[in-house]
C-alpha positions in Angstrom: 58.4 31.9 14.8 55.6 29.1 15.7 56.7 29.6 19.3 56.3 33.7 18.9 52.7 33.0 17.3 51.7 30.5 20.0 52.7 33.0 22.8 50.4 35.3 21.9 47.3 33.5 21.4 44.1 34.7 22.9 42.8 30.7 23.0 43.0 27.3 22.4 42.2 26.1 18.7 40.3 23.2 18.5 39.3 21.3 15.0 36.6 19.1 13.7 37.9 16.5 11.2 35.7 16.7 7.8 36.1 13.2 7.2 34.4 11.7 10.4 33.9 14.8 12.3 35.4 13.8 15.1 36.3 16.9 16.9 40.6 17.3 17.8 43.0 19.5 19.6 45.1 20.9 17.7 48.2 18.4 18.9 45.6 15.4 18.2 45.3 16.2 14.5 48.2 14.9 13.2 47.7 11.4 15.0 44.2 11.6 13.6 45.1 11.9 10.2 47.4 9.1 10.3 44.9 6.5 11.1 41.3 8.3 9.6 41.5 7.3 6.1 38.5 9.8 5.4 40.5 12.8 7.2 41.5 14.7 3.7 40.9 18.4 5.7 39.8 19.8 9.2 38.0 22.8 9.9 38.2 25.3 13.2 35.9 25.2 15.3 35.0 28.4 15.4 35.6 30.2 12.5 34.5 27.2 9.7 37.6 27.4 7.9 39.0 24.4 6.3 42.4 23.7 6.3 44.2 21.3 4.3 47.6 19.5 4.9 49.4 21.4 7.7 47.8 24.4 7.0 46.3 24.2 10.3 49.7 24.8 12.0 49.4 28.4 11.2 45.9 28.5 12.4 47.3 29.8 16.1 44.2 31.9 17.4 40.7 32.6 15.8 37.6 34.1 17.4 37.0 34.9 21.1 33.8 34.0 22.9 32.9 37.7 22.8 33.1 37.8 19.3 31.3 34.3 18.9 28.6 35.2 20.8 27.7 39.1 20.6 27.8 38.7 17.1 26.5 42.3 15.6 26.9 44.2 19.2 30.8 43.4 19.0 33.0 45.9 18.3 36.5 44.3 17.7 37.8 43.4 14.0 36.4 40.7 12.5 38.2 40.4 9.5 40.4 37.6 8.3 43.8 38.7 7.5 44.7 39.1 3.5 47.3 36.1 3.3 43.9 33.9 4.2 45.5 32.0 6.9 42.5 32.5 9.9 44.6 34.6 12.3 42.3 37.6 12.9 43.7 40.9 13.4 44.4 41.9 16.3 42.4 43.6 19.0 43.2 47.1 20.1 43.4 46.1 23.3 45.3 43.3 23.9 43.7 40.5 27.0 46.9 38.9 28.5 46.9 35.6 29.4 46.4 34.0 32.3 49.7 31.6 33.9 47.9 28.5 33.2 46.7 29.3 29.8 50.4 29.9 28.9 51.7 27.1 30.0 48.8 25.0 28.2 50.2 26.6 25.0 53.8 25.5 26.3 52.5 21.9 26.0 51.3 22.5 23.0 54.6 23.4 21.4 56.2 21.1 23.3 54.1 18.2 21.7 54.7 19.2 18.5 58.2 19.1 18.6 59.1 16.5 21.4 61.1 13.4 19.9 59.3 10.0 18.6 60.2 8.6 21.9 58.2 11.2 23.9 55.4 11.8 21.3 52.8 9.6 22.4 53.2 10.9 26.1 53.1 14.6 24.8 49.8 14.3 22.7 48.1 12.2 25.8 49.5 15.6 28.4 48.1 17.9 25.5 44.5 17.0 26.1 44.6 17.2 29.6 43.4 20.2 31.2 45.3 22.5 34.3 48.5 20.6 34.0 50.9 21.5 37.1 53.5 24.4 36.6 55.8 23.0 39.2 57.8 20.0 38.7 56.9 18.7 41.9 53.3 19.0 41.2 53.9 17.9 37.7 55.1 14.5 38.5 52.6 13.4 40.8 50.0 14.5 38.2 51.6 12.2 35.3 51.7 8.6 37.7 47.8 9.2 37.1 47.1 10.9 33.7 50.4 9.2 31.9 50.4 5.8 34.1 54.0 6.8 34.3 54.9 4.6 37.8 58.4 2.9 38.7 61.9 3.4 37.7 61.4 4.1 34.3 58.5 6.1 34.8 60.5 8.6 36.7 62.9 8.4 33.7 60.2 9.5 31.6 58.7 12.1 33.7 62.3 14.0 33.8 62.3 13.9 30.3 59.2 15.4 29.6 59.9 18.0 32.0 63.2 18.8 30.4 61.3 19.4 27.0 58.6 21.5 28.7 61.3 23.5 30.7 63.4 23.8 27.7 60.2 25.3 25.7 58.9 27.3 28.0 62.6 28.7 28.7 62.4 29.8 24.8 59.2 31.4 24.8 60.1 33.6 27.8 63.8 34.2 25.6 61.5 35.4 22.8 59.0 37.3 24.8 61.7 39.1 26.3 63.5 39.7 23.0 60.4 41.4 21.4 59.6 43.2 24.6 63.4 44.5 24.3 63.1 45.4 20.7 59.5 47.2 21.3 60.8 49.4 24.0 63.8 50.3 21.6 61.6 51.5 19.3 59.6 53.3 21.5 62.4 55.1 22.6 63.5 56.0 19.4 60.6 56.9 18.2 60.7 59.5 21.1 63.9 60.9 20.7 62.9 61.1 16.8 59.7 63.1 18.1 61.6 65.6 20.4 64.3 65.7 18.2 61.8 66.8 15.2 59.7 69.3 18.0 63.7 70.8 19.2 64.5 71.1 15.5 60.9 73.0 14.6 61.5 75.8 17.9 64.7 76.0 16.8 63.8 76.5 12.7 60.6 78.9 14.2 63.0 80.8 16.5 65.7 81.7 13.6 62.7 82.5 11.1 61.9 85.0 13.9 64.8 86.4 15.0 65.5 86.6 10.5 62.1 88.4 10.3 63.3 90.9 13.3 66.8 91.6 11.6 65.1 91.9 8.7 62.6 94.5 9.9 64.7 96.2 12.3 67.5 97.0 9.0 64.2 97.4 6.6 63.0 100.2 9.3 66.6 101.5 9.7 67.2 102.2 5.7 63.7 103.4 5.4 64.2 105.7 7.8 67.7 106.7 6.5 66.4 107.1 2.9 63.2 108.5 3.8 64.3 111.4 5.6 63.5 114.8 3.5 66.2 117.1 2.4 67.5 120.1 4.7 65.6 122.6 2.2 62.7 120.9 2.6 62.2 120.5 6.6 63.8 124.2 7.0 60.2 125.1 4.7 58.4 122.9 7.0 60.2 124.1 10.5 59.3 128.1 9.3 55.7 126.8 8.4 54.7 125.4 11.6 56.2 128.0 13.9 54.7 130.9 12.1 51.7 129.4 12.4 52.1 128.7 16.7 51.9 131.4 18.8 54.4 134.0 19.2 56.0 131.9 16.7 58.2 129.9 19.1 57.7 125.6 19.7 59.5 123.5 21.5 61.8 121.4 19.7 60.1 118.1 20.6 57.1 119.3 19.4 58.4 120.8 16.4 60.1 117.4 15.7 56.9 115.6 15.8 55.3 117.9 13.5 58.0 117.4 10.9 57.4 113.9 11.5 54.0 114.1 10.9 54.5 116.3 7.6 56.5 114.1 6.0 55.0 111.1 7.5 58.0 109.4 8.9 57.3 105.9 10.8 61.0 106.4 12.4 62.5 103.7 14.8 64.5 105.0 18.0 67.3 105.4 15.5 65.3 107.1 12.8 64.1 109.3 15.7 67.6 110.3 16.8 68.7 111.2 12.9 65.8 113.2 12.3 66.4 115.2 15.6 70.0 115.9 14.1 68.7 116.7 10.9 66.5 119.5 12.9 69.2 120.7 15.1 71.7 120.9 11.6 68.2 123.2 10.1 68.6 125.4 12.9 72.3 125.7 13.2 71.9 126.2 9.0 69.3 129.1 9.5 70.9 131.5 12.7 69.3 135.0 11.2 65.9 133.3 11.2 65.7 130.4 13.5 66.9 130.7 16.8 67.2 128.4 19.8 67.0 129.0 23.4 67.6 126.1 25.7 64.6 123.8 24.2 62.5 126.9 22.1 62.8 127.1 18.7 61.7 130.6 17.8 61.6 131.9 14.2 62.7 135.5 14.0 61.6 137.0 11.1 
């Protein structure tokens, strides 16, 4: 977890000891403490805070210079978190890292946990600034800044490399684990989201095709138990052709005026039982209806 917090600071945390105020790295407090008799808290830099014990191990990232200095213009959160710890929330956009600051938080960790043997080495390495990535690099840079020179100089040097290589190997492990388990969740928050969109169309499109089975039968039995009886269009057929002239119509016509009568919103299939329903009026009715081809003609 400490190695997870540490990898994703913005900057390094440094401390002012309330007893002397002598101002510390973060890896220098503990060696402080043990020999400042007046060193009963420390406070960030930054933010004020005072932190007691090892409370200031949680204290992994606090301000930026942005935020130090713009003061009212910034626009970034400001506020601590609620557990009261000093971590600020986090940005909305996130400002990676550059190599060397990483690997200057790789020291860090690696101080804090390196062995009694290697401690004093690993808090000297802490305060140094651009420490080598490369081993090569590395070692030339510790015969100056360590005084680590001869045989067992060299012993040393491998060792501390092996603890830095060994931390930094863990931070990538966990970097890539959370990067692994972020993208997972992206993905299934997206198959979640087209899964939920798929199931809506599909919900929408049975609602639909429902609503047009339920129209299409509602239009069907309306127009099934809303047509008239055979008296009553027969009254209407006679009506409307003694009215036209020479008392003849033509059966489409008459059919739309029967429509019309009884006003009838039929469907193609209400259409086609009305037009039997006409044709059985006629065929019903042969001394005074008549028709020729497509006339209807009323006799007498």
């Amino acid at each position: 977890i400490l190695l997870y917090e540490i990898n994703n600071n913005l900057s390094m945390v440094f401390f002012v000891c309330d007893g002397c105020g002598e101002t510390l790295k973060k890896a220098r407090v503990d060696a402080h403490a043990a020999k400042c008799r007046e060193c009963y808290s420390v406070s960030c830099v930054d933010c004020s805070q005072s932190f007691f014990g090892d409370d200031y191990r949680n204290h992994t990232s606090c301000i930026t210079e942005a935020e130090r200095y713009e003061k009212t213009i910034f626009r970034g959160s400001r506020k601590l978190d609620e557990s009261g710890t000093g971590i600020r929330q986090q940005q909305q956009k996130k400002v990676k890292r550059t190599p060397q600051e990483a690997w200057n938080n790789t020291i860090q960790v690696a101080a804090e946990t390196a062995p009694s043997s290697l401690k004093s080495y690993m808090d000297q390495l802490a305060m140094c600034e651009n420490v080598p990535r490369k081993e090569k690099q590395f070692r030339n840079f510790t015969v100056n800044s360590l005084k680590l020179r001869g045989p067992s100089g060299e012993k040393v040097k491998g060792e501390i490399w092996a603890l830095l290589a060994k931390a930094r190997d863990d931070e990538k492990k966990i970097r890539e684990e959370q990067e692994k388990k972020d993208k997972e969740a992206k993905l299934a928050a997206q198959k979640q989201n087209e899964a939920a969109q798929a199931s809506k169309k599909s919900n929408s499109k049975t609602v639909s095709d429902s609503d047009d089975e339920s129209n299409s039968s509602s239009g069907s039995e309306t127009s099934a138990q809303a047509l008239p009886s055979e008296k009553a269009v027969t009254k209407v057929i006679k009506k409307a052709l003694k009215k036209s002239s020479n008392k003849q119509m033509k059966f489409k016509a008459l059919r739309k005026q029967v429509q019309h009568s009884f006003s009838l919103k039929a469907d193609k299939e209400g259409k086609k039982k009305l037009k039997c329903l006409l044709q059985q009026c006629v065929d019903s009715n042969p001394e005074k209806l008549v028709m020729n081809g497509k006339i209807v003609t009323l006799t007498k």
